[in-house]
N, C-alpha and C positions, 0 to 999 in steps of 0.2 A: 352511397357506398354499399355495395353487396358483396358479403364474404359466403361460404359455401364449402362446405363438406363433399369431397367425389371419393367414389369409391371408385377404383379401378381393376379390373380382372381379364387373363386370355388363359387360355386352352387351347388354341389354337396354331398352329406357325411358329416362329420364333416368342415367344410369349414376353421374352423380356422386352425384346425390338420395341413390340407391342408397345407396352407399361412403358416404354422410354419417349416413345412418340409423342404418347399422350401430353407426360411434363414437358417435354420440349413445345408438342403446338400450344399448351399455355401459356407459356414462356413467363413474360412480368408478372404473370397474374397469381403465381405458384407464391406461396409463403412457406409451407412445407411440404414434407414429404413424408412418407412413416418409411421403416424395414418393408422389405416383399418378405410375403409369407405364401406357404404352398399349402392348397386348401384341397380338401376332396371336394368335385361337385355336387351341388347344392340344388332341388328339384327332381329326383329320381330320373333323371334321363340318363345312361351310361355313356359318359364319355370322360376324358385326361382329365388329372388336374389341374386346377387354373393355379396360377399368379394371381396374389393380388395385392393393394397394397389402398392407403388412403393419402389423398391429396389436398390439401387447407387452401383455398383461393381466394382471391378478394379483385373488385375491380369497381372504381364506383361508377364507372359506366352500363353495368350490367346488371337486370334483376333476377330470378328467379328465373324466368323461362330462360333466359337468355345461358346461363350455365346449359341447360337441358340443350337446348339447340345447339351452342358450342361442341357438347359433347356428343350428341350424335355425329355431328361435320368431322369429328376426330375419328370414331368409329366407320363412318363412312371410308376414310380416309384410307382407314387401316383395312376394308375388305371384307367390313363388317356384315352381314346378310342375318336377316330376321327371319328366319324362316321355321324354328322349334322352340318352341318355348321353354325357356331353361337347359334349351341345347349349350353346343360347343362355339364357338366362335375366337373372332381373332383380337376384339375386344369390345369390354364391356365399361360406359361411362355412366354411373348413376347417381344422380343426386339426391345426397342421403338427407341436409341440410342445409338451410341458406337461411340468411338473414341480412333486411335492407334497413339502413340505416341504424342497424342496433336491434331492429325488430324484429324477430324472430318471425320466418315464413310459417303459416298456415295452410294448406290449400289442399283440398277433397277433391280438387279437379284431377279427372282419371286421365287426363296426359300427364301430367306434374303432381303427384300427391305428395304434398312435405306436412312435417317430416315423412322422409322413407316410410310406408307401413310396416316394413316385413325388416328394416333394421336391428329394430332391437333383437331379432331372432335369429340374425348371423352372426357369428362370431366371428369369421372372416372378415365382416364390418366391424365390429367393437374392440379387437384386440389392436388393430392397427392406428384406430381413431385414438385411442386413448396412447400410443405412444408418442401422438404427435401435439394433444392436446388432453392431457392428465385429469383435467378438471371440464372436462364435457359433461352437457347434461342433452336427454332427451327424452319430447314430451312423447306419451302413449298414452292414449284415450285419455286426455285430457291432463292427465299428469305427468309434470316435469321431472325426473330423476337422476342423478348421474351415470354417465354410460358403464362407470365402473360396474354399479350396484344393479345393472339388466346386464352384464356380463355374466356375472355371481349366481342370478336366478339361472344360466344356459347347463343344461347337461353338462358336467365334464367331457363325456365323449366329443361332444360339439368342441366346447373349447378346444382340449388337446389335439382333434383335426386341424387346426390352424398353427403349423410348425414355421418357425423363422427361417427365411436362407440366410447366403452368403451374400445375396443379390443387393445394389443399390441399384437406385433411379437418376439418370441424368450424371451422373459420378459425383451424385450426392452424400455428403455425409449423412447417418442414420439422424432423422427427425429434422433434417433442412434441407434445404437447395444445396 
């Protein structure tokens, strides 16, 4: 059994389209879903801002690369092109956290680094994670913490750039399918 943390985000095209596609091509695999929230981009490249929102998944067919590769084939899907780093795009699928069998993923490998490195330092990631899962912890350099209390430590400015919509996922209730 592998569950998984995705972050989800567009700027791009229809943005909600986007963020809907995504829940839909995981279809069984979705457990929740957070609020969409409208963030300023993140990376000094000028462009829209994104959607974005967090997805809880589980599948026990799947490990760790397997979310990563799922979610590229979703971003492909959607029109996705790699082409600036920290650019604009139609969407973005990343895997913030996984864990198989109960085990918390580890991994330094620079295709899949879990946890996320650069998580704890978006707030666009932590405000959404925690609606859908209150009691989250995440490790950083070696230490486990709750994602509330690496919230806490973010700039206000940072927090208060991550504003709620009216937006749902999949015509989801806020924090489920």
């Amino acid at each position: 059994m592998s569950s998984a943390v995705l972050s989800i985000g567009s700027n791009l095209g229809d943005r909600l389209a986007h963020l809907r596609s995504v829940v839909e091509g995981l279809g069984p695999r979705v457990v929740a879903v957070s609020p969409v929230y409208s963030t300023a981009p993140w990376g000094g490249v000028e462009q829209d801002d994104y959607l974005n929102a967090i997805v809880l998944v589980d599948d026990p067919e799947f490990g760790a690369h397997d979310w990563l590769r799922f979610g590229q084939q979703l971003e492909q899907a959607a029109g996705r092109i790699r082409d600036v780093r920290w650019g604009a795009r139609t969407v973005d699928v990343d895997v913030v956290w996984c864990a198989e069998d109960g085990v918390v993923c580890r991994s330094d490998d620079p295709v899949l680094t879990l946890p996320h490195p650069q998580a704890h330092n978006r707030a666009f990631v932590l405000i959404p994670w925690l609606d859908v899962q209150p009691d989250a912890e995440l490790e950083v350099d070696g230490t486990v913490r709750p994602v509330r209390d690496r919230l806490a430590e973010l700039d206000a400015a940072e927090r208060a750039g991550v504003r709620p919509t009216e937006f749902l996922l999949s015509g989801a209730a806020e924090g489920s399918v």
